[in-house]
C-alpha positions in Angstrom: -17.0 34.3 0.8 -13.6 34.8 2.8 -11.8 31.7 3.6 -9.4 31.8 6.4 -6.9 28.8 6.7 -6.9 26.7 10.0 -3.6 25.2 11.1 -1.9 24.0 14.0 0.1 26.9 13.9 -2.7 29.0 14.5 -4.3 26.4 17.0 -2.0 24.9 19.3 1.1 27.3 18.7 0.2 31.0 19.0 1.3 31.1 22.3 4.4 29.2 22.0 5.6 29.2 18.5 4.6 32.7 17.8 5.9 34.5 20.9 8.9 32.8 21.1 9.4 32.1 17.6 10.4 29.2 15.7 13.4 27.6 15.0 13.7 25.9 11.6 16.3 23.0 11.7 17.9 22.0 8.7 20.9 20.9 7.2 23.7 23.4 5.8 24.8 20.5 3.1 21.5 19.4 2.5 18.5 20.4 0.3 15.0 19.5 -0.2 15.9 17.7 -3.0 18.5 15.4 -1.6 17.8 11.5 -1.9 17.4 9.7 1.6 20.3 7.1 2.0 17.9 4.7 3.6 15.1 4.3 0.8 17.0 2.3 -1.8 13.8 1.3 -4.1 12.1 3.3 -5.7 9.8 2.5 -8.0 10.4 5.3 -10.7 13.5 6.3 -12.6 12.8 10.0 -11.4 12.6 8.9 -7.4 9.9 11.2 -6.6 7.9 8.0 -5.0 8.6 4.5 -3.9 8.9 1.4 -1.7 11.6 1.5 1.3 13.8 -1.6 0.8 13.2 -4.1 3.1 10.2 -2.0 4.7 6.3 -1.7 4.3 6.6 1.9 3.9 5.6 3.9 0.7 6.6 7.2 -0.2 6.2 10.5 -1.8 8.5 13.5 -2.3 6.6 16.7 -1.0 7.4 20.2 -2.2 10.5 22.1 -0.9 10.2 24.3 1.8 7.8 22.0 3.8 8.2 22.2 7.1 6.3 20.2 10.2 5.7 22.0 13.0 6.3 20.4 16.6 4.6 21.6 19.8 7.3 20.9 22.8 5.5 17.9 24.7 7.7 16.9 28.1 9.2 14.1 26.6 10.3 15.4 23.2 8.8 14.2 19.9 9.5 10.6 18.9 11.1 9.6 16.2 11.0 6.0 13.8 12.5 3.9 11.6 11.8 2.8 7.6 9.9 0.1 9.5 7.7 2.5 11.9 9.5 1.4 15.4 10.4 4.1 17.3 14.1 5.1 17.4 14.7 8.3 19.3 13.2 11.7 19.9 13.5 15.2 19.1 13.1 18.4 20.9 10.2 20.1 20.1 9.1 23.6 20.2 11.0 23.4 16.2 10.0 23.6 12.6 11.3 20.7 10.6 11.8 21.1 7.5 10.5 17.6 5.8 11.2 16.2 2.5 8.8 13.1 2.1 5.5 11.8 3.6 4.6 7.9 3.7 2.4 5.3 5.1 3.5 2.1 7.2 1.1 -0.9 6.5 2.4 -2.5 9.7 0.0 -2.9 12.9 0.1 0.4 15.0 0.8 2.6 12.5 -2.8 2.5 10.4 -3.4 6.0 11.6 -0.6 8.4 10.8 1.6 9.6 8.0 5.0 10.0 8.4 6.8 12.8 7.2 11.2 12.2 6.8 13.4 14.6 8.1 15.8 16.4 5.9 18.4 16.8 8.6 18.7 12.7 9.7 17.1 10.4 6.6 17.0 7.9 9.1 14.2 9.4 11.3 10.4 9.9 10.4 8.2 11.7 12.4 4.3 10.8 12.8 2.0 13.9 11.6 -0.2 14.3 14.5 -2.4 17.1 15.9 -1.3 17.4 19.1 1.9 17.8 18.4 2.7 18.1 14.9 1.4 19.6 11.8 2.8 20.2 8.2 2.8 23.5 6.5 3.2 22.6 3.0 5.5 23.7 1.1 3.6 25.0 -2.6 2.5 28.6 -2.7 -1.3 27.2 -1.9 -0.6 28.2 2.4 -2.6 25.1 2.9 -1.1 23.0 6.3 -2.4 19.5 7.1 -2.6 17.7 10.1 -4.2 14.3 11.2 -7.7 15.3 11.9 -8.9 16.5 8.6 -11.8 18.2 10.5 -15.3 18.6 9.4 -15.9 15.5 6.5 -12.2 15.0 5.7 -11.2 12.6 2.6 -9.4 9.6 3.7 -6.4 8.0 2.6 -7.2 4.0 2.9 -5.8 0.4 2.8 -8.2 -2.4 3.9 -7.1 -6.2 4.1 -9.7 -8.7 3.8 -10.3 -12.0 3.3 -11.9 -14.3 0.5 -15.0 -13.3 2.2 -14.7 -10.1 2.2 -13.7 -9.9 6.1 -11.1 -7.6 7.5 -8.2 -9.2 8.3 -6.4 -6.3 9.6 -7.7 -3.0 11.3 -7.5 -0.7 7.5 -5.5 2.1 7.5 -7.3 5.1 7.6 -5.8 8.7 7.5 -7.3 11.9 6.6 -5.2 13.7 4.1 -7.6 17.0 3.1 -6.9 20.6 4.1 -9.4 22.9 5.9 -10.8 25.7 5.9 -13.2 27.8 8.2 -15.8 30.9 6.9 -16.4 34.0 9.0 -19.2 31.9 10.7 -16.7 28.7 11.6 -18.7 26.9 8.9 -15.9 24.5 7.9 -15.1 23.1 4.1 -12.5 20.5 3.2 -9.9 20.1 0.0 -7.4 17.8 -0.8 -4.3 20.0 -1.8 -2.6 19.3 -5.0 0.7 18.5 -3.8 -0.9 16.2 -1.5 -3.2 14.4 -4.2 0.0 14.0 -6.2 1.6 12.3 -3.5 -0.9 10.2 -2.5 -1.9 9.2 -5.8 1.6 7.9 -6.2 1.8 6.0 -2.6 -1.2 4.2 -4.0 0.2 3.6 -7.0 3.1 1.8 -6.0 1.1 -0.3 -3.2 0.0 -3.2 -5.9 4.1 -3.5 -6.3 4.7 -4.1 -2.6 4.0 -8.0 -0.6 2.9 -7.7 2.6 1.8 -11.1 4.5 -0.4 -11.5 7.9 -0.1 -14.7 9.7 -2.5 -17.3 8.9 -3.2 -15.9 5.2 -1.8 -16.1 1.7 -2.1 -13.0 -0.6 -4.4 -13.9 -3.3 -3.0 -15.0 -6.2 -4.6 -13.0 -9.2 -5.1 -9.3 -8.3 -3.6 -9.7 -4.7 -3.9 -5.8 -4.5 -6.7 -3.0 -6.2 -7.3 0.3 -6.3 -10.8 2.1 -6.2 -10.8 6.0 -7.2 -7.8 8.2 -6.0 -7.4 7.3 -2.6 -8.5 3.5 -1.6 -6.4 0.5 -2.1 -6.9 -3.1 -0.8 -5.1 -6.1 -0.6 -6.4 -9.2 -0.8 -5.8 -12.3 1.2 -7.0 -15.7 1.1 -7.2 -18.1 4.6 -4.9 -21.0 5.0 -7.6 -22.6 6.7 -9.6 -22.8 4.4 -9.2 -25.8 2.2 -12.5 -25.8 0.3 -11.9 -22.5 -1.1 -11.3 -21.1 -4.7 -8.9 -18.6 -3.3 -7.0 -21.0 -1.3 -3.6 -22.0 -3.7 -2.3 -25.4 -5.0 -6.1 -27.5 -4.3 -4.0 -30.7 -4.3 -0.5 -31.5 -3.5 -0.1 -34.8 -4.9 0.1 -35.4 -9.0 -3.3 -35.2 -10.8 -4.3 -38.8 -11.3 -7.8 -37.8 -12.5 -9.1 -39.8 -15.7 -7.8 -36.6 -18.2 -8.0 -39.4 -21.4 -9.3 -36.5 -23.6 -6.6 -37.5 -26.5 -9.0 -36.4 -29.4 -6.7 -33.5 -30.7 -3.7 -31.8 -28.8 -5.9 -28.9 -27.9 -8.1 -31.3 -25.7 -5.1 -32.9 -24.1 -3.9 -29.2 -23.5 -7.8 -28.7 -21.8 -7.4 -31.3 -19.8 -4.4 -32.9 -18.4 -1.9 -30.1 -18.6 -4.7 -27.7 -17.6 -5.2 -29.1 -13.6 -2.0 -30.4 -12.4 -1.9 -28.6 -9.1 1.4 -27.2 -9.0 -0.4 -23.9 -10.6 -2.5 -21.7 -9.1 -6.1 -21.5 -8.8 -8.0 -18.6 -10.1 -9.5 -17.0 -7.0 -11.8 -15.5 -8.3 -15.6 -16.1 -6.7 -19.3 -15.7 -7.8 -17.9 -13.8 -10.6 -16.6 -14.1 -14.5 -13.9 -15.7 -15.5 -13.0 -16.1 -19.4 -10.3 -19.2 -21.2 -7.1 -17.9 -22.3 -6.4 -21.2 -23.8 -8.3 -24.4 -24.9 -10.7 -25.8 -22.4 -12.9 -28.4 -21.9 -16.8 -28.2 -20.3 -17.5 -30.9 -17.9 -20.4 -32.6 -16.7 -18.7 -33.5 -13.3 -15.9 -32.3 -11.4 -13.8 -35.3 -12.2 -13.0 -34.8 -16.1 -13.1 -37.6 -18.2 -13.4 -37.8 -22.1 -16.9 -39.5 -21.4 -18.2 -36.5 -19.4 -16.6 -33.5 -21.3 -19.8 -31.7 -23.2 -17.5 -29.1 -25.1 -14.4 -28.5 -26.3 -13.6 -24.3 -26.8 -10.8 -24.0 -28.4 -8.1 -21.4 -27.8 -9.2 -18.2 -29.3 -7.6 -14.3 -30.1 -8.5 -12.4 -27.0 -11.8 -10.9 -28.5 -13.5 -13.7 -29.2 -12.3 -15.7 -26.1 -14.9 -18.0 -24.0 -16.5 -16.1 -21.1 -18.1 -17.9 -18.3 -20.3 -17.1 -15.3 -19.0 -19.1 -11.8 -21.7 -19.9 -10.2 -19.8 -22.0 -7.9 -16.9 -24.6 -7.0 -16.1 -28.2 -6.3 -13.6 -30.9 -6.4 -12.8 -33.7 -8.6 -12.2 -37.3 -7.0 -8.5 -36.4 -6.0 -9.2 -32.8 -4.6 -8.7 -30.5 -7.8 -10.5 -27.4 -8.0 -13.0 -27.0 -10.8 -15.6 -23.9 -11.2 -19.2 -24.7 -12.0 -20.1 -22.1 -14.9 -22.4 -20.9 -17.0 -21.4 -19.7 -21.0 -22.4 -16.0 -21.0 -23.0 -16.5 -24.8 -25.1 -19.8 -24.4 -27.0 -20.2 -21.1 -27.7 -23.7 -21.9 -23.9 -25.0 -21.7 -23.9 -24.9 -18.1 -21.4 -27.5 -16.1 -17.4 -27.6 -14.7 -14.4 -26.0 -16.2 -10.5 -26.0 -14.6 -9.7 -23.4 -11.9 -6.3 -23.2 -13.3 -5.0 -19.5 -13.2 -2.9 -20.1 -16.7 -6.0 -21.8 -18.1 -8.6 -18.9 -17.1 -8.7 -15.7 -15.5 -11.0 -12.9 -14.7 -13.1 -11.2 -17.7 -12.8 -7.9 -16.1 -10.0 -5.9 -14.8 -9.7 -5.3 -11.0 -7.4 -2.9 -10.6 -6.8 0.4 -12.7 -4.5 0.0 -15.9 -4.2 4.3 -16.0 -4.6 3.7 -19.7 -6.2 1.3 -22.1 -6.8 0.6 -25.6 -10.0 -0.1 -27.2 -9.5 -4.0 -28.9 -13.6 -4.0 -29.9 -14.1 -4.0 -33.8 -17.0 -2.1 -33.6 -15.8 0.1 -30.7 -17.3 1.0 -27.4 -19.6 3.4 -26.0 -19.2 5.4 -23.0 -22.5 6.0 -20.9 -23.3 8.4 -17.8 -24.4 5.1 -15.4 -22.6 2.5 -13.7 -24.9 0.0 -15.2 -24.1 1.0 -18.9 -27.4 1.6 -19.6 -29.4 4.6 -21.4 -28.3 7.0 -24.4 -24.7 5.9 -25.0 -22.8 9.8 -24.5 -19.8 9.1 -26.7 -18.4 6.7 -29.2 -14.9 5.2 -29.1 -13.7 4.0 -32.2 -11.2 0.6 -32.4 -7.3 1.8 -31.6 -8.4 4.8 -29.3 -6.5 5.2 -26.1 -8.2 6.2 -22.8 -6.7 7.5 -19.9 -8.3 5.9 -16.7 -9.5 7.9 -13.5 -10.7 4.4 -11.6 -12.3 1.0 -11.3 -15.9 0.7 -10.3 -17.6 -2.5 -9.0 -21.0 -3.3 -10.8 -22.3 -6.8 -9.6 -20.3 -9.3 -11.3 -18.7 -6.9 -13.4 -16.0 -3.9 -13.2 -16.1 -0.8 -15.4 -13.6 1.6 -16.0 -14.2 5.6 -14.8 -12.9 8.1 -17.0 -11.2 11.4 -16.3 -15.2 12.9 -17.2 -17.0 10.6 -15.4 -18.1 8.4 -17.8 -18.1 4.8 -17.6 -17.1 2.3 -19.9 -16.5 -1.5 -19.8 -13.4 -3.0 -18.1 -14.2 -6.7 -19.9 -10.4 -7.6 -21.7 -12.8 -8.9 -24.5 -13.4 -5.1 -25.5 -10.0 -3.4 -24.2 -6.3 -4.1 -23.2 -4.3 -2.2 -20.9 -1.5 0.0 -22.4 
């Protein structure tokens, strides 16, 4: 089958562009490869991709020679700043040639990429298909714009709540290629330049804060990734005092009956465990396992009378895993969990929510690699639910690259580059 490629060039500029021609504005002491003066951080050595100080924009470098292309609307082409407020135009009627592409998490902007001019660092422009596309600049001949067309794969960043409730519109961008057959039948790719790019703006999200009024970022995991091209960040409501996500639980010293003085691991369980300055785990209807000694509770005010078991701190295989099954408070507001031992379903009853006393079981975000810590290993399966003939075996010491993380009820498992799935439960491995 004969693919021909569909840009805006072809679209909105043959009469325009073509006729008249286009010219490409640069910068005689410039070159693609020249470091903008106004993106100080970076988050690698190399400064192909980062953070722009100061702003919630991400970035990738794209291949040299890319140029956008800009249709001559009456008004000119705006222009914006790192933060994605507008700060000039352009005339159009021009190729551009571009050096980065980026995303701004701020209101307004949750539907564009930018792309940075070479000729003024200071100025992005927002890819759009009315009046901009980018011709990228690889030997592929692929262009994107902000349409996608057909079933396009999205670039996206959601914000939600402790509920699971958007907090902000998501950003949401198309960022495949197209292509159209001799019968206009359409198909859709990601290019490669653009998949490395975008896989690197989502990289560097989970290192970025970016508050809304009225919320707090959560405060284990605040930001995950799922598969190549979705990242979320997670936020937890200030009014919402009841809350396992919600920090701190109580502001005033912990004046609960914490007399467990047996040994200095139960004092550690106890006391030390719930003062409030730390905080919570936010974790919900999900597992949680004890990095250091805890105590199991009958009620949610911890006494040495009430406390049912003692676990005591363990090497990180054989650490203490629990199921929440929910939350409450003690007498002077402290947040406990109300668990159940995954290895003994009879020791049911309330542990701290301390985040330096216990933490999730699984991984929620993607480590890129991992090693296995399981004595006997681990077994890689074709199923989400880690169930049926086991495909491959991976012996203790083995490292694993990491393609993504993949929700499974109350669990997380990790897809490899193949497909496979394995467990993302820190009992069995440890990121690299």
């Amino acid at each position: 089958m004969t693919f021909k490629k569909l840009s805006l060039s072809a679209l909105l500029f043959s009469a325009t562009l073509l006729t008249a021609g286009v010219a490409v504005q640069t910068n005689a002491t410039a070159s693609s490869t020249d470091t903008p003066t106004t993106a100080a951080n970076t988050s690698t050595s190399d400064a192909t991709h980062g953070i722009v100080d100061g702003a919630h924009t991400v970035w990738a470098n794209l291949p040299a020679g890319s140029v956008a292309l800009l249709a001559s609307p009456a008004d000119g082409i705006p222009t914006y700043d790192d933060h994605g407020v507008q700060n000039g135009t352009i005339p159009g009627n021009t190729g551009q040639i571009v050096t980065r592409i980026a995303i701004n998490l701020e209101p307004g902007n949750t539907r564009n990429l930018f792309l940075q001019l070479q000729n003024d660092t200071s100025k992005w422009i927002k890819l759009d298909w009315l009046v901009i596309s980018l011709e990228i600049g690889d030997s592929s001949g692929d262009s994107l714009d902000s349409t996608g067309s057909g079933t396009p794969t999205n670039f996206t960043v959601n914000f939600v709540d402790q509920n699971g409730k958007a907090v902000q519109d998501p950003l949401v961008i198309p960022i495949s290629s197209y292509a159209t057959d001799a019968n206009n039948n359409i198909t859709n790719h990601v290019n490669d330049s653009i998949k490395t790019a975008m896989t690197s703006i989502r990289d560097d999200l989970p290192q970025m804060t970016y508050n809304i009024d009225g919320y707090t970022p959560r405060a284990t995991d605040p930001v995950t990734t799922d598969g190549d091209y979705t990242t979320t960040f997670h936020y937890v409501s200030k009014e919402t005092p009841v809350d396992p996500g919600t920090p701190g639980g109580n502001t005033s010293n912990n004046t609960d009956n914490n007399t467990d003085s047996n040994s200095s691991s139960s004092s550690s369980a106890s006391s030390s465990a719930d003062q409030s300055n730390n905080q919570p785990a936010p974790v919900k209807k999900t597992a949680v396992y004890a990095t250091k000694a805890i105590g199991l509770y009958k009620t949610p005010t911890f006494t040495k009378a009430n406390r049912q078991h003692l676990y005591s701190k363990q090497s990180r295989t054989n650490r203490p895993q629990f199921t929440v099954t929910g939350y409450a408070r003690s007498k002077n507001g402290i947040l406990r969990y109300r668990v159940r031992d995954v290895h003994n379903a009879k020791l049911t009853g309330y542990i701290t929510a301390n985040s330096a006393y216990v933490t999730n079981t699984y991984y929620q975000s993607n480590p890129k690699t991992i090693k296995v810590l399981s004595r006997h290993g681990i077994n890689a399966y074709g199923q989400v639910n880690l169930k049926g003939k086991a495909l491959k075996h991976y012996a203790r010491g083995t490292s694993l690259k990491i393609k993504a993380v993949k929700s499974y009820h109350l669990t997380n498992r990790f897809v490899l580059p193949n497909g496979h799935y394995i467990s993302a439960n820190k009992t069995l491995v440890i990121k690299k």
